[in-house]
VODRENMAR-740771 format. One record per atom (N, C-alpha, C): residue in three letters; atom name; x, y, z. Coordinates in steps of 0.05 Angstrom, whole numbers, plus 5000, padded with zeros to 4 digits. Layout:
// residues N
+---------+-------+------+------+------+
: residuo : atomo :    x :    y :    z :
+---------+-------+------+------+------+
:     ALA :    CA :    X :    Y :    Z :
...
+---------+-------+------+------+------+
This chain:
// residues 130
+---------+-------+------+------+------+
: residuo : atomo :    x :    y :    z :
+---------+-------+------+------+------+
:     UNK :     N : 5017 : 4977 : 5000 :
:     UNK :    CA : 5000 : 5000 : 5000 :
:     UNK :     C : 5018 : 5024 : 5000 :
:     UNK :     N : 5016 : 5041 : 4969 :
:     UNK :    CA : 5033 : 5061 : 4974 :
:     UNK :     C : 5022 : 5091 : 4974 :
:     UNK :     N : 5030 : 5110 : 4984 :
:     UNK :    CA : 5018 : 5128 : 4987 :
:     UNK :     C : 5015 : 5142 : 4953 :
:     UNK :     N : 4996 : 5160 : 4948 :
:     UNK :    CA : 4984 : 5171 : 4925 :
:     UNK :     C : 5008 : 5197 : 4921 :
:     UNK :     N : 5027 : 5204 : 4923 :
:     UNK :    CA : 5042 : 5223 : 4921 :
:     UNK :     C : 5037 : 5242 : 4894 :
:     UNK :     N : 5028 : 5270 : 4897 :
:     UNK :    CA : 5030 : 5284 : 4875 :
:     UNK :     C : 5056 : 5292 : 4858 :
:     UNK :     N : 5056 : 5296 : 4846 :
:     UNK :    CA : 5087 : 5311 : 4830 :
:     UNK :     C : 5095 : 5336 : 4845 :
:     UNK :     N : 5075 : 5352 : 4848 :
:     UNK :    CA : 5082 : 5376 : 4865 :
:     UNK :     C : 5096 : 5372 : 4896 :
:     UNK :     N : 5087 : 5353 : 4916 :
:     UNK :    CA : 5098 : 5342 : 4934 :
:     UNK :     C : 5125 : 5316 : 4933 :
:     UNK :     N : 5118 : 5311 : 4906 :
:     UNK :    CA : 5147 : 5296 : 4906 :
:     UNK :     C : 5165 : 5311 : 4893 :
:     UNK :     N : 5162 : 5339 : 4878 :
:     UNK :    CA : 5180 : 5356 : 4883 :
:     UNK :     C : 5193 : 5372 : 4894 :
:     UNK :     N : 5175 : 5378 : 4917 :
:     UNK :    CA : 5181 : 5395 : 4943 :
:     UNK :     C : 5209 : 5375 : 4963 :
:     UNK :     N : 5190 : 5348 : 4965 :
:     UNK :    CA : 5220 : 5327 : 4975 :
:     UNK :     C : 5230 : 5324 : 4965 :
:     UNK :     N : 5244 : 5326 : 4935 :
:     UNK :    CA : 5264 : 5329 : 4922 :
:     UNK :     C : 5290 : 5358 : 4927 :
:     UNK :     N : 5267 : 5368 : 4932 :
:     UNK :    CA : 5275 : 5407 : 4937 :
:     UNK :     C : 5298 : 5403 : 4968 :
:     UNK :     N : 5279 : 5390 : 4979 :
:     UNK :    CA : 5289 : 5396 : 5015 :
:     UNK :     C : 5276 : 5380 : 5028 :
:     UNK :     N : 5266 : 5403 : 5050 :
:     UNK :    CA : 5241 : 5402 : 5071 :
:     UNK :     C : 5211 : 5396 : 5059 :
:     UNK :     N : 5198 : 5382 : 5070 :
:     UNK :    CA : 5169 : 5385 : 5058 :
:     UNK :     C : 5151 : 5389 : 5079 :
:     UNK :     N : 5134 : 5400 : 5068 :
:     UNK :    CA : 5113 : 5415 : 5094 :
:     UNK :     C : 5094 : 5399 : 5094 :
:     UNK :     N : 5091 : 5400 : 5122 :
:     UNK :    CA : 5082 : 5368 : 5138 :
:     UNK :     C : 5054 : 5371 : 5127 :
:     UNK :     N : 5042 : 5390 : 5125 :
:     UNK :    CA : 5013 : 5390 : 5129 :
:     UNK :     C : 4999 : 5380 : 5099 :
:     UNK :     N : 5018 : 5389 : 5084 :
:     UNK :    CA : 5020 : 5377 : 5054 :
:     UNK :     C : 5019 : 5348 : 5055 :
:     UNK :     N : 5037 : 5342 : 5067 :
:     UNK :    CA : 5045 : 5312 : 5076 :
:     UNK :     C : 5017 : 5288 : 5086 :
:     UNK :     N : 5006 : 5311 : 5114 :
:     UNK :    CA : 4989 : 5295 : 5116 :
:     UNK :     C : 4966 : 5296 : 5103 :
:     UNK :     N : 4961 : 5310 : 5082 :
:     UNK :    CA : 4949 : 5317 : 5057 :
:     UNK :     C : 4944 : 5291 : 5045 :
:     UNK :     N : 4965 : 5279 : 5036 :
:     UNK :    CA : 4975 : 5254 : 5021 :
:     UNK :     C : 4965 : 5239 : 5031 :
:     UNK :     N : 4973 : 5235 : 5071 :
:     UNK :    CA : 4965 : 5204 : 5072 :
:     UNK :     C : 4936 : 5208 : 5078 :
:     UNK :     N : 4916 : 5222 : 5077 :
:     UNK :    CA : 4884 : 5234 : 5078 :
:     UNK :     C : 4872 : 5219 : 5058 :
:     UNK :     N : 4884 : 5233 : 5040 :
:     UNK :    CA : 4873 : 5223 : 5016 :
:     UNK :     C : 4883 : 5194 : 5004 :
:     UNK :     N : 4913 : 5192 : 5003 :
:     UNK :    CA : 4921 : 5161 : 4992 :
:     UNK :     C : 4913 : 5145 : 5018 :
:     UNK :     N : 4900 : 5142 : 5046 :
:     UNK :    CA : 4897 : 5112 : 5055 :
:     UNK :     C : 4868 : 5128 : 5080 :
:     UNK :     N : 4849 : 5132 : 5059 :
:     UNK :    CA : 4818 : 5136 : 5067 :
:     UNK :     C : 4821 : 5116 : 5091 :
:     UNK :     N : 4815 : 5103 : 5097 :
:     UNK :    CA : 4809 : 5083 : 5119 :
:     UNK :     C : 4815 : 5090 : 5141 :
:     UNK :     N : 4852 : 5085 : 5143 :
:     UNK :    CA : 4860 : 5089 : 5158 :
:     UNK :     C : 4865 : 5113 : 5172 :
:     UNK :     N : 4849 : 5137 : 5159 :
:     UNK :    CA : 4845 : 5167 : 5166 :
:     UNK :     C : 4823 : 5166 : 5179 :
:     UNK :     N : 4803 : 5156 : 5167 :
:     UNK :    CA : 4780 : 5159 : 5181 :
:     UNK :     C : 4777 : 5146 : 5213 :
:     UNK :     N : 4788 : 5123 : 5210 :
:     UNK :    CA : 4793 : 5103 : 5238 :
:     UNK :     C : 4803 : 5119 : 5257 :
:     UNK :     N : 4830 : 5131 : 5255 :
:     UNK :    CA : 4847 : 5145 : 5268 :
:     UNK :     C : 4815 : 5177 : 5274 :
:     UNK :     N : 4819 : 5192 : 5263 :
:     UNK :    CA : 4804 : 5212 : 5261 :
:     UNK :     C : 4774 : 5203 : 5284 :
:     UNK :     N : 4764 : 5182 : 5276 :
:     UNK :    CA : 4738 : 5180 : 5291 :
:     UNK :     C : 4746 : 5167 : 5320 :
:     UNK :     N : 4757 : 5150 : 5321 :
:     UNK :    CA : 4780 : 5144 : 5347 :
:     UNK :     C : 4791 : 5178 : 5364 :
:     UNK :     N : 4798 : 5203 : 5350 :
:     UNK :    CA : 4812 : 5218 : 5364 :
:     UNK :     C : 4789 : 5234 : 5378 :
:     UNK :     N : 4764 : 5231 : 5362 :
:     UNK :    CA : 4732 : 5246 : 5362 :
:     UNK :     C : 4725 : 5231 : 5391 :
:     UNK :     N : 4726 : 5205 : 5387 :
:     UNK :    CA : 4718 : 5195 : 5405 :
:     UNK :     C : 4732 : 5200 : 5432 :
:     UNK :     N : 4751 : 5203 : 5432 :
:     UNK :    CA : 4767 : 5210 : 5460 :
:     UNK :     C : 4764 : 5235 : 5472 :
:     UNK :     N : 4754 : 5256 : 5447 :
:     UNK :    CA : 4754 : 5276 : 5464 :
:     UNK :     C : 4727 : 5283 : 5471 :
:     UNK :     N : 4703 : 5270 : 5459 :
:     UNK :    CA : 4674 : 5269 : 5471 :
:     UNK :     C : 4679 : 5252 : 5493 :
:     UNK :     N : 4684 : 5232 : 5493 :
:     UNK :    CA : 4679 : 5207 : 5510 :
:     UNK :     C : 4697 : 5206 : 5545 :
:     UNK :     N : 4723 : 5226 : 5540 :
:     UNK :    CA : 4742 : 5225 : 5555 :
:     UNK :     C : 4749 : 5197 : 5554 :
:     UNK :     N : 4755 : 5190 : 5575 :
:     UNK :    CA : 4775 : 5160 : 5586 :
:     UNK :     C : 4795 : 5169 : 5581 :
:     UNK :     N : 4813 : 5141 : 5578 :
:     UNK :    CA : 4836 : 5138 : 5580 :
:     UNK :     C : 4849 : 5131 : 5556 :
:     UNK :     N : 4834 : 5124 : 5538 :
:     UNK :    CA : 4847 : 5121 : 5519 :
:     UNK :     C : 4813 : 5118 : 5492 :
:     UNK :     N : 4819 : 5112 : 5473 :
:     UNK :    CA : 4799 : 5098 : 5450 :
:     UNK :     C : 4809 : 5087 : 5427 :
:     UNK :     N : 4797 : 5054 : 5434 :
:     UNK :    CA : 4805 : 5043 : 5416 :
:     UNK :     C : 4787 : 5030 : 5392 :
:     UNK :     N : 4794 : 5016 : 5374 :
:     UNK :    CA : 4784 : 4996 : 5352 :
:     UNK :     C : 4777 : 4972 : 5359 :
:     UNK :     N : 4762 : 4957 : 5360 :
:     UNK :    CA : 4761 : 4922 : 5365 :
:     UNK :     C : 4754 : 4914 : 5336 :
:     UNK :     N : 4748 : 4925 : 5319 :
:     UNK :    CA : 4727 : 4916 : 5280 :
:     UNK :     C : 4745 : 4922 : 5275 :
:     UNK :     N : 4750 : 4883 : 5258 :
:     UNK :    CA : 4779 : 4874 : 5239 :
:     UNK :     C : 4757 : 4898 : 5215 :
:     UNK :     N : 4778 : 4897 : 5197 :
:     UNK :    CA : 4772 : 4917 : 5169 :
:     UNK :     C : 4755 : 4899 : 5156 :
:     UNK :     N : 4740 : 4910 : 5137 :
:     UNK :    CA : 4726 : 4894 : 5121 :
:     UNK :     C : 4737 : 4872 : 5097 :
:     UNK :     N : 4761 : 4895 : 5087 :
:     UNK :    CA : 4775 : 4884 : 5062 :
:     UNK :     C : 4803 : 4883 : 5074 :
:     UNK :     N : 4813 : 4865 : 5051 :
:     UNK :    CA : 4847 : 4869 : 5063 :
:     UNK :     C : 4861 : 4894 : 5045 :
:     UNK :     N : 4848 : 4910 : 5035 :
:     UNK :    CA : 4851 : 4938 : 5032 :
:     UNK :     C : 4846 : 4954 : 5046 :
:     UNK :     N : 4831 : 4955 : 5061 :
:     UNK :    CA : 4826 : 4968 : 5089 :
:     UNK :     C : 4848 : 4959 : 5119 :
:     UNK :     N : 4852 : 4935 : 5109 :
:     UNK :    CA : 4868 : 4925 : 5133 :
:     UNK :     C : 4903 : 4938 : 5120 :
:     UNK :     N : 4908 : 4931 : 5092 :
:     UNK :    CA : 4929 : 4944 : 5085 :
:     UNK :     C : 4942 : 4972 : 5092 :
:     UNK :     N : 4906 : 4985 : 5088 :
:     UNK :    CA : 4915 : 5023 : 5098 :
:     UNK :     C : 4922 : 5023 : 5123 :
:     UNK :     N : 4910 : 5011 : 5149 :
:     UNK :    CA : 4926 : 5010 : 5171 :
:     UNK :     C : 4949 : 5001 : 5172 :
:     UNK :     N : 4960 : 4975 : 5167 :
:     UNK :    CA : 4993 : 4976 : 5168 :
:     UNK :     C : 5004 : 4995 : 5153 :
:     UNK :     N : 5004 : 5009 : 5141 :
:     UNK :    CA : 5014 : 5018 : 5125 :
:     UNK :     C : 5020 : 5054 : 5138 :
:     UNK :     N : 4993 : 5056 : 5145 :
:     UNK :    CA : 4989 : 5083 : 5166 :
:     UNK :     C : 5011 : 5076 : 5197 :
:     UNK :     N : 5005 : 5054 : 5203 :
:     UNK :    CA : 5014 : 5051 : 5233 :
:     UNK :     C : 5046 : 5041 : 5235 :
:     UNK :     N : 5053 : 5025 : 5206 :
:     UNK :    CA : 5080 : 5016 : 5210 :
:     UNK :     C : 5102 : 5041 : 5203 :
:     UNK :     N : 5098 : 5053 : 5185 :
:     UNK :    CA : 5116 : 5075 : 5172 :
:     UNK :     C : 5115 : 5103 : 5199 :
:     UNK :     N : 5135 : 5096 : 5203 :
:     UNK :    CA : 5156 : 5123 : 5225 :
:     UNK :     C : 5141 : 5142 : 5214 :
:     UNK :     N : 5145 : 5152 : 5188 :
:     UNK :    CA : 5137 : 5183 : 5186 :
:     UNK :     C : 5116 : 5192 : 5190 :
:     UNK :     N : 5094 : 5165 : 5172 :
:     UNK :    CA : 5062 : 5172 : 5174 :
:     UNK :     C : 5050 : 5178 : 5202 :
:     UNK :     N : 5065 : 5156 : 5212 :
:     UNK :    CA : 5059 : 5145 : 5239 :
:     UNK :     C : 5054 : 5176 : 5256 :
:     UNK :     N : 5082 : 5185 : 5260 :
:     UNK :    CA : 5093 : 5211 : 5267 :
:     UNK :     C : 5078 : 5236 : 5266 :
:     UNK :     N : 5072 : 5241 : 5232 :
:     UNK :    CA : 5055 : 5258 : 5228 :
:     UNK :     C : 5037 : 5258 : 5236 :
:     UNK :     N : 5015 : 5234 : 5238 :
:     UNK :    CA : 4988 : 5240 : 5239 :
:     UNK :     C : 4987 : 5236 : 5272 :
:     UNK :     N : 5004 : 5226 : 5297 :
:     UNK :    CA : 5010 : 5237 : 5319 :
:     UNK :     C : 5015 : 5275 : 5328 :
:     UNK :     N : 5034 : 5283 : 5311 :
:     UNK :    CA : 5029 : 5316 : 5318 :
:     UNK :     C : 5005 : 5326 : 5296 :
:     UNK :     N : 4993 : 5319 : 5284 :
:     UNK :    CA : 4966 : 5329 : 5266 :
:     UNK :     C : 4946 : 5335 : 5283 :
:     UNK :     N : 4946 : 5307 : 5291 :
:     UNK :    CA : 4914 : 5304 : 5315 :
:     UNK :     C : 4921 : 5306 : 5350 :
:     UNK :     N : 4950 : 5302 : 5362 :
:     UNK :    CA : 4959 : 5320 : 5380 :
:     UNK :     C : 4946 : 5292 : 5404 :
:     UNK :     N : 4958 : 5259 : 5393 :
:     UNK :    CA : 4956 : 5243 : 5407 :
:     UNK :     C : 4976 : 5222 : 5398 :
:     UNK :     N : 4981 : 5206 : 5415 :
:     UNK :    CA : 5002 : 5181 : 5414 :
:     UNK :     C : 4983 : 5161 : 5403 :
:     UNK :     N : 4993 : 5136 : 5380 :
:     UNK :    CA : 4981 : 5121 : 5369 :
:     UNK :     C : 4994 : 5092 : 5386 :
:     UNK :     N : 4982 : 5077 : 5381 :
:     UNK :    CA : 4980 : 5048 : 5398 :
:     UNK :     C : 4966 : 5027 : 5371 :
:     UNK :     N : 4988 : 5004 : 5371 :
:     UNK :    CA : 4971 : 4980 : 5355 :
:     UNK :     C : 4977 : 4958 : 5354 :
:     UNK :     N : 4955 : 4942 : 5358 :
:     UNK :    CA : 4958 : 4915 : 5360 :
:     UNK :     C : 4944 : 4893 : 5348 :
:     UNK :     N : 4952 : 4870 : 5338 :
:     UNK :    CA : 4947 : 4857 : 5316 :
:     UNK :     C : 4946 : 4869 : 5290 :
:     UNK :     N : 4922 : 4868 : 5265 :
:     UNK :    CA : 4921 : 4873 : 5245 :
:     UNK :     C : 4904 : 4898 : 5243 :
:     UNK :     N : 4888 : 4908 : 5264 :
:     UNK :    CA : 4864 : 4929 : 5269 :
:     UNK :     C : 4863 : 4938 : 5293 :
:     UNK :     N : 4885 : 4943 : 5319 :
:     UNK :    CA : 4867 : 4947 : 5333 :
:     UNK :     C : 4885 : 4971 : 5345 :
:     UNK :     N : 4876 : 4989 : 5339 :
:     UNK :    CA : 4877 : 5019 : 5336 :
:     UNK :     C : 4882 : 5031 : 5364 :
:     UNK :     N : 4899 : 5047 : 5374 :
:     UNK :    CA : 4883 : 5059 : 5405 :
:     UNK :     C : 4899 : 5092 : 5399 :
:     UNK :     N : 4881 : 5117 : 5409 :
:     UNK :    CA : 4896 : 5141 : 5409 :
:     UNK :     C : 4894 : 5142 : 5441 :
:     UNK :     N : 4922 : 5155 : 5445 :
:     UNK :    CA : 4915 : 5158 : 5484 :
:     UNK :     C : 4928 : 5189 : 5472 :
:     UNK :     N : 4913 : 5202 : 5504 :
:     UNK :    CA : 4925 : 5224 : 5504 :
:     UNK :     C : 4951 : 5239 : 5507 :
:     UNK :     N : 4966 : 5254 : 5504 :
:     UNK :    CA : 4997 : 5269 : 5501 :
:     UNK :     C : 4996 : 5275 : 5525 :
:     UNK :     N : 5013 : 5264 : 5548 :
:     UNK :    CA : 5026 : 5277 : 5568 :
:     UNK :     C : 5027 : 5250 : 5593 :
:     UNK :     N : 5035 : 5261 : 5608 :
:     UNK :    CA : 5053 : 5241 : 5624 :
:     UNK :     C : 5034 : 5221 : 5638 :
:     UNK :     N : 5006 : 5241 : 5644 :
:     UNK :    CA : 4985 : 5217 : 5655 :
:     UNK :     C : 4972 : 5196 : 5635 :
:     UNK :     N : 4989 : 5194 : 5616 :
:     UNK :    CA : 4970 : 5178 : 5600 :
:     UNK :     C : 4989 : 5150 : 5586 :
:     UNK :     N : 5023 : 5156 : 5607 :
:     UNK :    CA : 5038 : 5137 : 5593 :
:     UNK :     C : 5041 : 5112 : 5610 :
:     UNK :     N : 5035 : 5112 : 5643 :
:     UNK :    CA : 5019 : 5074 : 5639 :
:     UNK :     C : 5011 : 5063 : 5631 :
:     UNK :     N : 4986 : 5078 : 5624 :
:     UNK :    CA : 4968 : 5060 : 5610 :
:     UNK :     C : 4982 : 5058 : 5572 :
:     UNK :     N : 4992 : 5081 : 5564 :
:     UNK :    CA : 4999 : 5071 : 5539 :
:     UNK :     C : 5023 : 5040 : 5538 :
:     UNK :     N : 5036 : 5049 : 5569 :
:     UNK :    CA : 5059 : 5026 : 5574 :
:     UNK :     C : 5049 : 4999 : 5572 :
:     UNK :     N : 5017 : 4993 : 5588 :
:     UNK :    CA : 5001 : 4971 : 5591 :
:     UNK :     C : 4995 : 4956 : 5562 :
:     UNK :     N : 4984 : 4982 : 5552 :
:     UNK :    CA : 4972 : 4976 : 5523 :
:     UNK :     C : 4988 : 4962 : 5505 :
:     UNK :     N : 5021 : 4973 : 5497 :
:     UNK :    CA : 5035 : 4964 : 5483 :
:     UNK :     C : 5059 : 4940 : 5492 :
:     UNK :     N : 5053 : 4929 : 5515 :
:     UNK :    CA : 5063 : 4915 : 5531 :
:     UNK :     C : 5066 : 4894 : 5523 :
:     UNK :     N : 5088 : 4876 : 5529 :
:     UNK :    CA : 5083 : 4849 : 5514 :
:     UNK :     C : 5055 : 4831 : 5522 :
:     UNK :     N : 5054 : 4837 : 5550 :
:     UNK :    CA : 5034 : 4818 : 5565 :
:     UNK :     C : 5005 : 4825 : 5552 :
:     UNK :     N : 4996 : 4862 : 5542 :
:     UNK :    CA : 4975 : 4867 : 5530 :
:     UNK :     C : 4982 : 4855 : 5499 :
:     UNK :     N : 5001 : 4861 : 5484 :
:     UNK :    CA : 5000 : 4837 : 5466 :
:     UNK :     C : 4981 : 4818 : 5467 :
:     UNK :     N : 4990 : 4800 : 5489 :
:     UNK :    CA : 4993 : 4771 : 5481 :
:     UNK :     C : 4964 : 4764 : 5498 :
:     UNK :     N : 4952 : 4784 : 5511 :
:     UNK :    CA : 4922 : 4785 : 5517 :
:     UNK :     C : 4904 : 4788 : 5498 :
:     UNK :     N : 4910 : 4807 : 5473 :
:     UNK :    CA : 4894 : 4810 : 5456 :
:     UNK :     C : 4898 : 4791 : 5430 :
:     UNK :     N : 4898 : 4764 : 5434 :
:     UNK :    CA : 4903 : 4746 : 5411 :
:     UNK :     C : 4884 : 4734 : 5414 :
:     UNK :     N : 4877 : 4719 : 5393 :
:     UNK :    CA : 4856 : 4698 : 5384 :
:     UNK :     C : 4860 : 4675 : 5376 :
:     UNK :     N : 4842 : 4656 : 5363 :
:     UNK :    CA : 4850 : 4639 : 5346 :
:     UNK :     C : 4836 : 4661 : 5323 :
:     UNK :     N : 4810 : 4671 : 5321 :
:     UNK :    CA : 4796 : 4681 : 5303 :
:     UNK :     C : 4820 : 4705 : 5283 :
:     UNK :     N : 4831 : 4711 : 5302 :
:     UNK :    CA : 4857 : 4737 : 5292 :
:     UNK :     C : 4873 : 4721 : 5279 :
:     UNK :     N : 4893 : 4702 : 5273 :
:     UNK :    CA : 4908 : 4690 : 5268 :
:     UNK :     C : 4922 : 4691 : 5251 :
:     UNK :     N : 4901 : 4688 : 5222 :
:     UNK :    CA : 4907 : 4700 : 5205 :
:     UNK :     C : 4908 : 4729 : 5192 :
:     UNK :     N : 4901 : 4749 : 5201 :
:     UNK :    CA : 4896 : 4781 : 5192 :
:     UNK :     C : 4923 : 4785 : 5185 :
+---------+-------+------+------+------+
């Protein structure tokens, strides 16, 4: 799954610096899914409060499951769309999404979440293959 890159933005990274907001422009539009997931996930945390909000619904397609790895594995995307929406991303298995909030009360529980032991809590047989 690769991102939709315009000519104008893959000439700006050619140039130098590229401006982030352009950037996350790109991955909006090249991986729908995984924007919207993230995005309604960040909605949800800040109506809902808690401690965190996550995903449990595998993707429908493995195009939908693609835009998440793809959003969540890559450093940069990853990165960006963390200072965009102004939260730390969390993921586990093939779908399962979590935004917690930025600042120090919120890094136990991010510690819990990405923990080996929370790992290896959130497995299945049904997951296995994703």
């Amino acid at each position: 799954m690769s991102l939709d890159v315009s000519p104008a933005l893959l000439a700006q990274a050619e140039r130098g610096e590229v401006d982030e907001a352009e950037f996350v422009d790109c991955v909006r539009t090249s991986l729908p899914y995984a924007w919207e997931m993230i995005s309604s996930l960040v909605a949800q945390l800040e109506v809902d409060g808690g401690e965190f909000a996550d995903n449990q619904t595998p993707p429908a397609t493995e195009q939908e499951r693609g835009q998440l790895l793809r959003a969540l594995a890559s450093d940069a995307i990853r990165g960006a769309l963390q200072r965009h929406f102004g939260v730390r991303l969390a993921f586990q298995n093939c779908h399962r999404v979590a935004v917690f909030p930025v600042g120090p009360e919120a890094d136990d529980r991010l510690a819990r979440f990405t923990s080996i032991r929370g790992q290896l809590l959130n497995q299945s047989p049904e997951l296995r293959d994703c």
